[in-house]
Backbone as a chain_set.jsonl record, in Angstrom:
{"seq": "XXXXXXXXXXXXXXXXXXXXXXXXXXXXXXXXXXXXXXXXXXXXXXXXXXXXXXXXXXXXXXXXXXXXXXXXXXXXXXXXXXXXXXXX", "coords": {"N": [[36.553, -43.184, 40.1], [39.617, -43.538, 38.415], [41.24, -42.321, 35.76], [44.001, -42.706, 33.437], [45.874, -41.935, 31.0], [49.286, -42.444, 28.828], [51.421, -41.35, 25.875], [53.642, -42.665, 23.714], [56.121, -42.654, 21.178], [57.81, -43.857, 18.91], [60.429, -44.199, 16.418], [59.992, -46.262, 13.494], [61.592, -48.566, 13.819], [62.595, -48.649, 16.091], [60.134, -50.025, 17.327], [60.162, -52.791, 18.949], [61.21, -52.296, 20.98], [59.434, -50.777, 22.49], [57.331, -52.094, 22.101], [58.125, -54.07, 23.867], [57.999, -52.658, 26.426], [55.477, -51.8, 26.697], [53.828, -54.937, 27.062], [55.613, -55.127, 29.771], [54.706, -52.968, 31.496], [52.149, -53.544, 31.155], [51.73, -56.295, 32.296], [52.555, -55.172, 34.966], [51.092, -53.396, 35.521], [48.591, -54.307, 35.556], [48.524, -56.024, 38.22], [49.05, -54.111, 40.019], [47.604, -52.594, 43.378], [44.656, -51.704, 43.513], [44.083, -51.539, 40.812], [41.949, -51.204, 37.805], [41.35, -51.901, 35.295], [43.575, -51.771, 32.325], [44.667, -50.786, 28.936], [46.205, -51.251, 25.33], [46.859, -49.312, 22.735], [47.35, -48.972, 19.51], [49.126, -47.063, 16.766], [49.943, -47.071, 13.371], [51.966, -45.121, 11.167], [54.069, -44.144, 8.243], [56.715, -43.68, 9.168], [56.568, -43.799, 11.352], [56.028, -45.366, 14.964], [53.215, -45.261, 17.068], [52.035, -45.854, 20.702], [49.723, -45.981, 23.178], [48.824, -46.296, 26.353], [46.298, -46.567, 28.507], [44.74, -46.463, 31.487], [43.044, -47.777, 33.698], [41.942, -46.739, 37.138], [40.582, -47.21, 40.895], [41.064, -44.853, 42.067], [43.007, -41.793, 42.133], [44.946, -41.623, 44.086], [46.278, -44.452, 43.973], [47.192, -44.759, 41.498], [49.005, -42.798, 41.768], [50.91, -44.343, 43.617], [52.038, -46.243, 42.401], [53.372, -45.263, 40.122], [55.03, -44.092, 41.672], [56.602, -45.824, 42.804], [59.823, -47.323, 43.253], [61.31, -48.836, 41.637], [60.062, -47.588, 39.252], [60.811, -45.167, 39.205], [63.25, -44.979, 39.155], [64.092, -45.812, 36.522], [63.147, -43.562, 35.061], [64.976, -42.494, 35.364], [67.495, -43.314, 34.571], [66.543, -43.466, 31.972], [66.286, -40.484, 30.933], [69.022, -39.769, 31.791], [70.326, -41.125, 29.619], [69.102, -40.288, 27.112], [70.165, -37.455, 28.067], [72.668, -37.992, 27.299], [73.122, -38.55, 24.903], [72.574, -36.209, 23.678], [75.305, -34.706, 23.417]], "CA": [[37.496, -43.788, 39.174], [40.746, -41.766, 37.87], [41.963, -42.609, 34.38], [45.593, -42.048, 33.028], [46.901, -42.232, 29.527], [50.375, -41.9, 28.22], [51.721, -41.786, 24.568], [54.685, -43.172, 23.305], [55.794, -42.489, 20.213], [59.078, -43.743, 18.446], [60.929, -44.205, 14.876], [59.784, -47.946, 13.226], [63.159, -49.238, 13.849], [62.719, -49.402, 18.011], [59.382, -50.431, 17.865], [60.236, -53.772, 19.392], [61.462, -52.127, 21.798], [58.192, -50.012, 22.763], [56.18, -53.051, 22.722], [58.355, -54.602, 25.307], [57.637, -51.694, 27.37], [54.367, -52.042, 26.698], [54.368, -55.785, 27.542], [56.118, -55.176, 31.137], [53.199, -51.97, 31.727], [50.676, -54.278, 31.2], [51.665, -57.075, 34.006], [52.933, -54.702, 36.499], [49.818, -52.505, 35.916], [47.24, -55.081, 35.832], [49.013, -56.549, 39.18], [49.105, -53.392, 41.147], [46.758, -52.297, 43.854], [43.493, -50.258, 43.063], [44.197, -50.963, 39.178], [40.794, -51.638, 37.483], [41.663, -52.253, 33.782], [45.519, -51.593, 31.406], [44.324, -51.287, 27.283], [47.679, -50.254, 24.817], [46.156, -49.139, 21.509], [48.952, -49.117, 18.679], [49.082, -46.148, 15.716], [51.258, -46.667, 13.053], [52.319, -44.265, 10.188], [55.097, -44.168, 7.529], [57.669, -43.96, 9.657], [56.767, -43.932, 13.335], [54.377, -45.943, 15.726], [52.324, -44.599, 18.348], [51.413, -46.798, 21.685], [48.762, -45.117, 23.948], [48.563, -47.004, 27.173], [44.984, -46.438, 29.129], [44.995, -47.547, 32.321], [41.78, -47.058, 35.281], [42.098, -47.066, 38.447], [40.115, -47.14, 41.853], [41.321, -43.871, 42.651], [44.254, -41.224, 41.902], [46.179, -42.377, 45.233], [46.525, -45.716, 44.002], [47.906, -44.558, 40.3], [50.38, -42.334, 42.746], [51.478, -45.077, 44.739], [52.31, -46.992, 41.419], [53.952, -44.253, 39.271], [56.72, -43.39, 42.515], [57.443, -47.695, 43.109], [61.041, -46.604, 43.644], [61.426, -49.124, 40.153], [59.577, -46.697, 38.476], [61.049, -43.511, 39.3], [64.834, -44.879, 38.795], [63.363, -46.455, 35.198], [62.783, -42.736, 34.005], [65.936, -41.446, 35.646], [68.328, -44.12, 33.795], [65.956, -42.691, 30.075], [66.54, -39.29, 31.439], [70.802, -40.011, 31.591], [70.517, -41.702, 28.054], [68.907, -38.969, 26.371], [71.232, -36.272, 28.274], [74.055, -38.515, 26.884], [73.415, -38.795, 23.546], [72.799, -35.376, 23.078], [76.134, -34.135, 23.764]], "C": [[38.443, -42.702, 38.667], [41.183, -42.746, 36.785], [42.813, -42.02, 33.846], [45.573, -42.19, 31.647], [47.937, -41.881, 29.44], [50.351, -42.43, 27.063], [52.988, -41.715, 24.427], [54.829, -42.977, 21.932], [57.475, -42.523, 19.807], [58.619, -43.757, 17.007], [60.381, -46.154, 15.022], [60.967, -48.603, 13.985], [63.102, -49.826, 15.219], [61.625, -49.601, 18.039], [59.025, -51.779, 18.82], [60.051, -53.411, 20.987], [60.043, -51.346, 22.829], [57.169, -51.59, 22.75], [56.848, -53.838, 23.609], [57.981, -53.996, 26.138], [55.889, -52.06, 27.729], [53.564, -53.559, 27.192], [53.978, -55.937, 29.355], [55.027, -54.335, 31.965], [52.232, -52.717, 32.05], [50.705, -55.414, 32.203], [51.733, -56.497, 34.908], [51.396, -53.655, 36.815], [48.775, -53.412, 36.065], [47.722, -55.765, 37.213], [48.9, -55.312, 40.576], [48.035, -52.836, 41.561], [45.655, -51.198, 43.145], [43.71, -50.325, 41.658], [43.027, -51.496, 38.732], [41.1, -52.173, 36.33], [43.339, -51.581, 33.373], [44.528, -52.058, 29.95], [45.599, -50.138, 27.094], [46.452, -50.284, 23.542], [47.565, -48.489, 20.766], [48.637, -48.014, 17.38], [49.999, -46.346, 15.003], [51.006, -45.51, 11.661], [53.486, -44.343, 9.574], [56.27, -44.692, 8.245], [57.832, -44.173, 11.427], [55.93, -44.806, 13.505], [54.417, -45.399, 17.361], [51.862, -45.519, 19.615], [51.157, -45.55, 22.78], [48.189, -46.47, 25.16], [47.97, -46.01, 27.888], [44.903, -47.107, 30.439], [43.778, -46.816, 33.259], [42.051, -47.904, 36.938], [40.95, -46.046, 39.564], [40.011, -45.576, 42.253], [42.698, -43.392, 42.624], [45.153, -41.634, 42.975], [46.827, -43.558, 44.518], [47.398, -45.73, 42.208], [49.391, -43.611, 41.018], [51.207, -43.226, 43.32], [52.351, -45.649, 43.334], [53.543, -46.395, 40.423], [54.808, -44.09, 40.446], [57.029, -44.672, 42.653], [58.893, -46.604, 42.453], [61.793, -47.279, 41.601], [61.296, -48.489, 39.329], [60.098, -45.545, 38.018], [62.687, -43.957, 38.56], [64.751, -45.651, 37.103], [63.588, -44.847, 34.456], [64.571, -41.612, 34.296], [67.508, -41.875, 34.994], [67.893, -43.492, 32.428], [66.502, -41.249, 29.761], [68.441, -39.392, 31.179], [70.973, -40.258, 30.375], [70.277, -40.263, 27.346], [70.128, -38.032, 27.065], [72.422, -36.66, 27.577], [74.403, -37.993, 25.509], [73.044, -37.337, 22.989], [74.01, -34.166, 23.099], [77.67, -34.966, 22.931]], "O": [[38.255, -41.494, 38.524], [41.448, -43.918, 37.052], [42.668, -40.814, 33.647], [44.743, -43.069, 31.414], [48.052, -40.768, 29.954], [49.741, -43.46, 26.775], [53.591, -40.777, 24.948], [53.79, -43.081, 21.279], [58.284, -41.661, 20.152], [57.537, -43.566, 16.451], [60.365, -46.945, 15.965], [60.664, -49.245, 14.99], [63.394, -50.974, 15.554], [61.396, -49.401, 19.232], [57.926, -51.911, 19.36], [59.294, -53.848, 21.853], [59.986, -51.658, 24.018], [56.341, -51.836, 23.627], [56.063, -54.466, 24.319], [57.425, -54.695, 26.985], [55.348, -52.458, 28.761], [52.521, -53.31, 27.796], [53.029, -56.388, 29.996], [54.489, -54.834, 32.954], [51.535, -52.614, 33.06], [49.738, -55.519, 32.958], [51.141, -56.91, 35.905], [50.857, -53.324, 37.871], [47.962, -53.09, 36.931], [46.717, -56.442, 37.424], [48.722, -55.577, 41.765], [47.25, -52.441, 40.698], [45.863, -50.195, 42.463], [43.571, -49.25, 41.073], [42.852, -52.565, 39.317], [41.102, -53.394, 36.484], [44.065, -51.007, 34.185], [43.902, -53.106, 29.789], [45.978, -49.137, 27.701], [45.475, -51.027, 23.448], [48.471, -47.805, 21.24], [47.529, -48.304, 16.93], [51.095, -46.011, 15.452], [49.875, -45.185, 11.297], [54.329, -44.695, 10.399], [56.768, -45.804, 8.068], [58.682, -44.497, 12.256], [55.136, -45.175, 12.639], [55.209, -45.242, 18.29], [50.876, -46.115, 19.181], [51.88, -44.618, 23.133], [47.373, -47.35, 24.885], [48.482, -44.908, 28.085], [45.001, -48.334, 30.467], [43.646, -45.609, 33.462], [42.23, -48.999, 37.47], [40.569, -44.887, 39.402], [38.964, -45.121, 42.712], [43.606, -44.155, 42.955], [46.256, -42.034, 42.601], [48.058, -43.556, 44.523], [48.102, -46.678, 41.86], [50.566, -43.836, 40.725], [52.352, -42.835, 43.546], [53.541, -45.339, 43.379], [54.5, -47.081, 40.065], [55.871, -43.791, 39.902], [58.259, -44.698, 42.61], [58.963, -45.665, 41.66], [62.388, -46.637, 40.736], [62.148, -48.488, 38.44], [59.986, -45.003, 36.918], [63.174, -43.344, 37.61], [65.866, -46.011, 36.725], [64.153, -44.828, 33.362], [65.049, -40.613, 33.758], [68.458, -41.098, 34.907], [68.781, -43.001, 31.731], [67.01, -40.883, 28.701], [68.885, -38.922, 30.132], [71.864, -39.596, 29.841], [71.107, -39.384, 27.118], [71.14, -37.969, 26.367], [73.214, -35.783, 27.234], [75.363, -37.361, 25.068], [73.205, -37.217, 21.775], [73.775, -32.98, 22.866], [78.8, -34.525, 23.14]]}, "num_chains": 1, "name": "protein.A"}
């Protein structure tokens, strides 16, 4: 078994937006090959919230195969352009 986590972690304000994400994660990960289980666990605090998506799988290949889906990769490379944008 290989087990992933990522954490997420915005301002209150876009949290909507982070649980859509979270949401879309959770069908496409519970749908794709070799995925065993998808749990989000939610943190909040004053001003931020925290989402910690858990996900197990069959075997690290099969979290590889999932994480490059060509969707995936051009997903972080559109976040990647935003941020470069807005800090300039």
């Amino acid at each position: 078994m290989f087990v992933v986590n990522a954490t997420f972690e915005t301002e209150k304000k876009f949290e909507e937006q982070l649980k859509q994400k979270a949401k879309k994660n959770k069908i496409e990960i519970e749908a794709a090959k070799g995925n065993l289980s998808f749990e989000c666990w939610k943190k909040d605090s004053a001003d931020k919230v925290e989402y910690v998506f858990v996900s197990k799988w069959e075997d690290k290949q099969f979290f590889q195969a999932w994480i490059s889906r060509e969707e995936h990769v051009n997903e972080h490379k559109e976040a990647n352009k935003k941020e470069n944008e807005s800090m300039y």
